[in-house]
C-alpha positions in Angstrom: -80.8 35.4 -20.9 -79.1 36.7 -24.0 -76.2 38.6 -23.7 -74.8 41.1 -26.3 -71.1 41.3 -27.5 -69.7 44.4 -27.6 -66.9 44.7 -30.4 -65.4 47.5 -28.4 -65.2 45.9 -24.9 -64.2 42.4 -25.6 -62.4 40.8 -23.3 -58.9 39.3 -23.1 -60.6 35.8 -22.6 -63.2 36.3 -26.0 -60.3 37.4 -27.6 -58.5 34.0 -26.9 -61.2 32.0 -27.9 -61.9 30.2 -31.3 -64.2 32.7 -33.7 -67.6 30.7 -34.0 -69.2 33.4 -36.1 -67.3 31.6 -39.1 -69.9 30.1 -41.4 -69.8 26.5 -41.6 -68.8 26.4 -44.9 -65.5 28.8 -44.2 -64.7 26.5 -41.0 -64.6 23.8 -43.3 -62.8 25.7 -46.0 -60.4 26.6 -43.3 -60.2 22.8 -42.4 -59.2 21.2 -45.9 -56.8 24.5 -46.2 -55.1 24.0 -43.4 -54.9 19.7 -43.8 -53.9 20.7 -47.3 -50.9 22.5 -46.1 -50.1 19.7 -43.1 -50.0 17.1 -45.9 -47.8 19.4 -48.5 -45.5 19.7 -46.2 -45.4 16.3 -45.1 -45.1 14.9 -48.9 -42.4 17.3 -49.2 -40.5 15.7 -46.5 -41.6 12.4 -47.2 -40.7 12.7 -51.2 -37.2 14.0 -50.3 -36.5 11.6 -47.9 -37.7 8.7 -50.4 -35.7 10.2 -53.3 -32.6 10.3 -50.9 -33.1 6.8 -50.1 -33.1 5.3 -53.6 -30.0 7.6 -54.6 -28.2 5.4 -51.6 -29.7 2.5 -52.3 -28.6 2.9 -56.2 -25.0 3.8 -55.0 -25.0 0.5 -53.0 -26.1 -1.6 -55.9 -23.8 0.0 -58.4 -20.8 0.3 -55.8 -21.7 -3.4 -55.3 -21.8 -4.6 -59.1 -18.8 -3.3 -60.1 -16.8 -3.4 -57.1 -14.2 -6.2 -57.3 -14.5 -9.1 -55.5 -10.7 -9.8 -55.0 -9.5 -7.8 -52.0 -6.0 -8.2 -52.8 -6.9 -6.6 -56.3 -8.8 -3.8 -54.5 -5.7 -3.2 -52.1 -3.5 -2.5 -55.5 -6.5 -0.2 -57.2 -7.9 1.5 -54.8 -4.5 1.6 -51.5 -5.9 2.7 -48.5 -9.8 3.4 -49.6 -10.0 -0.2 -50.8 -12.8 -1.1 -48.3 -14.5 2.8 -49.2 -13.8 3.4 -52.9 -15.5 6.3 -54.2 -17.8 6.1 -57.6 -15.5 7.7 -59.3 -12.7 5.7 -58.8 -15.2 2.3 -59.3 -16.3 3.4 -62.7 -12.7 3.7 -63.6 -11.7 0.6 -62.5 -14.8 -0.9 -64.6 -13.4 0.9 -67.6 -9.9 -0.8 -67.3 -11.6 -3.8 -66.2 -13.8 -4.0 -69.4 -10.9 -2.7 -72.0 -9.1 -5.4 -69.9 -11.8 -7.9 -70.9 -12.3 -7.0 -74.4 -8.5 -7.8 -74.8 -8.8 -10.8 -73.5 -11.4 -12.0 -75.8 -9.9 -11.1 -79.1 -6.7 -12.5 -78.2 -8.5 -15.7 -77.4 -11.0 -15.5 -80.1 -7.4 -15.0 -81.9 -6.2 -18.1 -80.1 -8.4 -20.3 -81.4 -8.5 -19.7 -85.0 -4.8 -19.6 -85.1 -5.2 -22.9 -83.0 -7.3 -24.4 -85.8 -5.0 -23.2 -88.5 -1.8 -25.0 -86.8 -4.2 -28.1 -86.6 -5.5 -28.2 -90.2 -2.0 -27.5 -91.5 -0.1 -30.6 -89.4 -3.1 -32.9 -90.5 -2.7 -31.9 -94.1 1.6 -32.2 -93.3 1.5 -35.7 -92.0 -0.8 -36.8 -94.6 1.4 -35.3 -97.3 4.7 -36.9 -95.2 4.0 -39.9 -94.0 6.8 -43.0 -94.6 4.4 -46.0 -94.4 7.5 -47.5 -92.3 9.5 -47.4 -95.4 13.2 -46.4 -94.2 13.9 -45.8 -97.9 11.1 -43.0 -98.2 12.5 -41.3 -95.3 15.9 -41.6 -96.3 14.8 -40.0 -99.3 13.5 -37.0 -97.7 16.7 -36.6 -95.3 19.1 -37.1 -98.6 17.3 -33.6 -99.7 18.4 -31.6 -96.7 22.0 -30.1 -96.4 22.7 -31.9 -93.0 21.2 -33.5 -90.8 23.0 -33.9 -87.0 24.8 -36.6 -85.9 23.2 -36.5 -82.5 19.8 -36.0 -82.2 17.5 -35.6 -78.8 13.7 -35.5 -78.2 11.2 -34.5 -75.2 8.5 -37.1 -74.5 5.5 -36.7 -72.4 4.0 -38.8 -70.4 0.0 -38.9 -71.2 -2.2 -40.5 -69.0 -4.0 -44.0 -69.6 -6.9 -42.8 -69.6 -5.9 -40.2 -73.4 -5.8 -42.2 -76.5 -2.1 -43.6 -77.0 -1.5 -42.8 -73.6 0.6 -45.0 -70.4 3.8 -46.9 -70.7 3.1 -48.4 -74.1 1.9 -45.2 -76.1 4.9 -44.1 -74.5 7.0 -46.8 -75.5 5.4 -46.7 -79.1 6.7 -42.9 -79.4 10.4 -43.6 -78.5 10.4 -46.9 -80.8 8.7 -44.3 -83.7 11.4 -41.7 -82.9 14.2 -44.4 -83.1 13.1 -45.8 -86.7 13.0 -42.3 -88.1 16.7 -42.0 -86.4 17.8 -45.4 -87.8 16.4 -44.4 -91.4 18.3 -41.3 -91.3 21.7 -42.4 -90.7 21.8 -40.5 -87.2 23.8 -42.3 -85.1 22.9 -41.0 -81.6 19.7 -40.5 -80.0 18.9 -39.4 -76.3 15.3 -39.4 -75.3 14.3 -37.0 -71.9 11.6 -38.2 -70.5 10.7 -35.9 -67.1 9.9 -38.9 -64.8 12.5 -41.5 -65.8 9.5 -43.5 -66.8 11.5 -45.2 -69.4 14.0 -45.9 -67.4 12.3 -47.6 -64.8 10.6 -49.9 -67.6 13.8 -51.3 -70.2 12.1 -54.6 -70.7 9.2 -53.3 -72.2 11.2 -50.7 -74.3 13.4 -53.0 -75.4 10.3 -54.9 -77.1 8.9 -52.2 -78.5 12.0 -50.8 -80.5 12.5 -54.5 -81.8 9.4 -54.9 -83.2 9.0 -52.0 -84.7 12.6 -51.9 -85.9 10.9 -55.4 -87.9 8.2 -53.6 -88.9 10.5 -50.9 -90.7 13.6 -53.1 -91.8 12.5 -56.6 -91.8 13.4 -59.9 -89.9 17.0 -60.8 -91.9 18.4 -56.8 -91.4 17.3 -55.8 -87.8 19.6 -53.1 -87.0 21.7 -53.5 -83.8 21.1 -50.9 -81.1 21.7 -50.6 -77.1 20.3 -48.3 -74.5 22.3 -46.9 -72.2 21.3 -44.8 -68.7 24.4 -42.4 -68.1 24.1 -41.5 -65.0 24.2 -44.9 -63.4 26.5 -46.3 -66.2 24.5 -49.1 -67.8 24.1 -50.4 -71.4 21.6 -52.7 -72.4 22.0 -54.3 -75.6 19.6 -55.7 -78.2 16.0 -57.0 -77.6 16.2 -59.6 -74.7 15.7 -59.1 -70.9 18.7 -60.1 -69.9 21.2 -58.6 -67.4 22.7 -55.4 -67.8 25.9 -55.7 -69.2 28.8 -52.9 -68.2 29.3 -50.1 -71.0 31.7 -50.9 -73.8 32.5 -49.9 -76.9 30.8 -51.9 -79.1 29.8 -51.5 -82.8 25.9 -50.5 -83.0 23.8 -49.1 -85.7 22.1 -47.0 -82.9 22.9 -45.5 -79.8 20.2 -44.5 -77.4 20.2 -42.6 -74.4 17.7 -42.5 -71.4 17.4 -39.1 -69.4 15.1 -37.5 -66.7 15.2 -34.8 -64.6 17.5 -36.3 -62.1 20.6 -35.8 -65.1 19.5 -32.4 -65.0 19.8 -29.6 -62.1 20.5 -32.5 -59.6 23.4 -33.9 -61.8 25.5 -30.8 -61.5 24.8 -30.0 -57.2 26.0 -33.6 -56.9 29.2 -32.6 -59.2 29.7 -29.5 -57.5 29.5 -30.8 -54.0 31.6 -33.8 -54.9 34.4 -31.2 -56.5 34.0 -29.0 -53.0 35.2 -32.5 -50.7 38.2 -33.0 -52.9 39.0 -30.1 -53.0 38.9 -29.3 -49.4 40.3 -33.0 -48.4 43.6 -32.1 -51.1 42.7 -34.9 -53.6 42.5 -32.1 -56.2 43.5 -28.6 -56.5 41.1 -25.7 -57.1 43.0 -24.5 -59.7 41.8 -28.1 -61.8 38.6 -27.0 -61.6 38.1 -25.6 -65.1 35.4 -25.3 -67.7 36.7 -28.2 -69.6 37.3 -30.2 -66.9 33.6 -29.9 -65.5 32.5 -30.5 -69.3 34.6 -33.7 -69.6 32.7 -34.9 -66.3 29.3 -34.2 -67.5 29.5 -36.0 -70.5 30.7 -39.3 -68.5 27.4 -38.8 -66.4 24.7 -37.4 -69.4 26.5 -37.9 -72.3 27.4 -35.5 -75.6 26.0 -32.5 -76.2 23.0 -33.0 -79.1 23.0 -31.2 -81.6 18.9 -30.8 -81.9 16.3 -30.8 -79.8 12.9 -31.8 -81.2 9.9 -31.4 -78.7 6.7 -33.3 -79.6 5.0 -30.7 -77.6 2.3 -27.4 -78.2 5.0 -24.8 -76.7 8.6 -25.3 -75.8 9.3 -26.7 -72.0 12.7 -28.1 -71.8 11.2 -29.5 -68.3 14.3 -29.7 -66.5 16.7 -30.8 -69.4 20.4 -30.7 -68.5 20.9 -27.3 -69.2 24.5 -27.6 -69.5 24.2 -29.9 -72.4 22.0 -27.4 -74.4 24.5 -24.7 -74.7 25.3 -24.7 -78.6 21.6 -27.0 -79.5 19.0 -26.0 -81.7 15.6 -26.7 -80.6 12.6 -27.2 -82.4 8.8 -27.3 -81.7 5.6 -27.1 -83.6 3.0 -25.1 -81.8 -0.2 -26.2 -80.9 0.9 -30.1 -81.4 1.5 -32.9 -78.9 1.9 -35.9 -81.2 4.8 -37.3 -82.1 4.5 -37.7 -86.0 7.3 -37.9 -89.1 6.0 -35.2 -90.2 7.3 -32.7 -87.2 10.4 -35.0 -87.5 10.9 -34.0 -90.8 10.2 -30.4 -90.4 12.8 -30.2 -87.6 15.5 -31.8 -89.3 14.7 -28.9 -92.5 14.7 -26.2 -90.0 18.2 -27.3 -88.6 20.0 -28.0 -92.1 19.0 -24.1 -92.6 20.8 -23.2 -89.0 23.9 -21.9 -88.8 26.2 -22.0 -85.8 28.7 -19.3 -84.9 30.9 -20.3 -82.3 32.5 -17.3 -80.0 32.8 -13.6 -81.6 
């Protein structure tokens, strides 16, 4: 039975159903259309959500490579966002950072060539001054100078055994050097500061060393005569045996050398100071005796004179503890970028000081 449809009288429930009187080809038109339109939109979403993504991801990866590692150096950049900077504030930190490290690399670039320069010039130095251990040489180079001092102090350090001229005999070999160039010079007073009191601890094998090279330089029949004294404990030990220690007294020497560590330093004066406090408070002394030239007179029983230069075979200047309150009125010398002890940074030192001049007061 075939029944007509009636455009007119449709029903409500024809009019709900799909339109089969589409072709085939327009239902499949329809089809791809309507897929086309499902899968825009999708793509849309899907492409906006993708490029959303790698913008985070980028963030996280540039947030992360030139965010600092330090967190005490983010808590001074960044304050209270330190563990949230924003981009802005990390690409700023990267441009100080990298001015930062451009700096840093031209000074050291700078560093080192002024580094070689020092060392080319004090190898050319101690090959144009070097005495041969001929005390006449050198006491032809001092005779040039205006003056010279009369009391003259180095820093020593100590160098492993392990560094070439290193340990107790490179150190031994040093002071002994030090002494000869002394000797030749006329200078009659020498104080070596050695941090550790290395020296100290070791006379015997000090004494050796200065007497053999004072041979070397002057001969068997006109070894100078020369004691070494520890001030702080009030010893003197006098020529080249390893005998007892014999108390100071005034004797005549061609040399007198002087042993000092850090303990004659900062320690010397808060033993001085707390010793001055219990007279004072048991009456053995009044507080009004307590001057500047009483505390001076006491410090040179227990360190000795005031020198009047300071030569440290070092690369920079480190007085390392040095009594500071014998350094008052000293000149000091160092060559930079040098930690051998040679004549010709002796030398030098003793010309720098016969150009000083000392003004006392106003």
């Amino acid at each position: 039975m075939v029944m007509s449809i009636d455009k007119e009288g449709s029903t409500k429930d024809e009019l709900n159903r799909e339109d089969f009187s589409l072709s085939p080809n327009e239902l499949v038109r329809n089809y791809v259309i309507a897929s086309d339109n499902t899968e825009l939109n999708f793509s849309t979403k899907e492409t906006t959500n993708t490029r959303n993504d790698h913008v985070g991801k980028f963030n996280r990866v540039f947030n992360l490579l030139i965010s600092p590692k330090d967190d005490k150096i983010k808590a001074r950049f960044f304050g209270d966002r330190a563990n949230n900077p924003s981009t802005g504030e990390l690409i700023k930190f990267k441009i100080y950072h990298s001015a930062l490290t451009i700096l840093f690399f031209i000074f050291g670039l700078y560093r080192i060539f002024e580094s070689f320069i020092h060392t080319i010039k004090l190898r050319f130095l101690n090959i144009a001054y070097n005495p041969n251990s001929d005390p006449s040489v050198i006491n032809a180079d001092v005779n040039k100078l205006a003056k010279i001092p009369r009391h003259l102090s180095s820093i020593l350090v100590y160098k492993s055994e392990q560094e070439e001229g290193g340990g107790l005999e490179g150190l031994c070999s040093e002071a002994s050097q030090f002494i000869a160039w002394s000797l030749s010079s006329g200078i009659p007073l020498v104080s070596i500061f050695e941090y550790n009191g290395i020296l100290k601890r070791n006379i015997p094998q000090l004494r050796r060393s200065i007497y053999k090279n004072l041979i070397n330089y002057f001969g068997t029949d006109n070894i100078p005569k020369f004691c070494i004294k520890i001030p702080h404990l009030n010893i003197t030990y006098e020529g080249s045996y390893d005998g007892e220690y014999k108390e100071n007294k005034e004797k005549n020497f061609d040399i007198e050398i002087s042993l000092l560590s850090y303990v004659d330093g900062r320690p010397t004066l808060i033993e001085l100071t707390k010793v001055l406090s219990e007279l004072a408070r048991n009456g053995e002394i009044k507080a009004s005796d307590i001057t500047v030239t009483f505390i001076d007179s006491e410090l040179k029983q227990l360190v000795g004179d005031e020198p009047d230069l300071i030569i440290a075979f070092q690369p920079y200047l480190n007085l390392a503890g040095y009594p500071p309150w014998h350094i008052r009125l000293t000149e000091m010398y160092w060559e930079p970028d040098n930690e051998e002890v040679t004549y010709a940074v002796y030398l030098r030192a003793l010309t720098n000081y016969s150009k000083s001049k000392v003004n006392i007061g106003r």
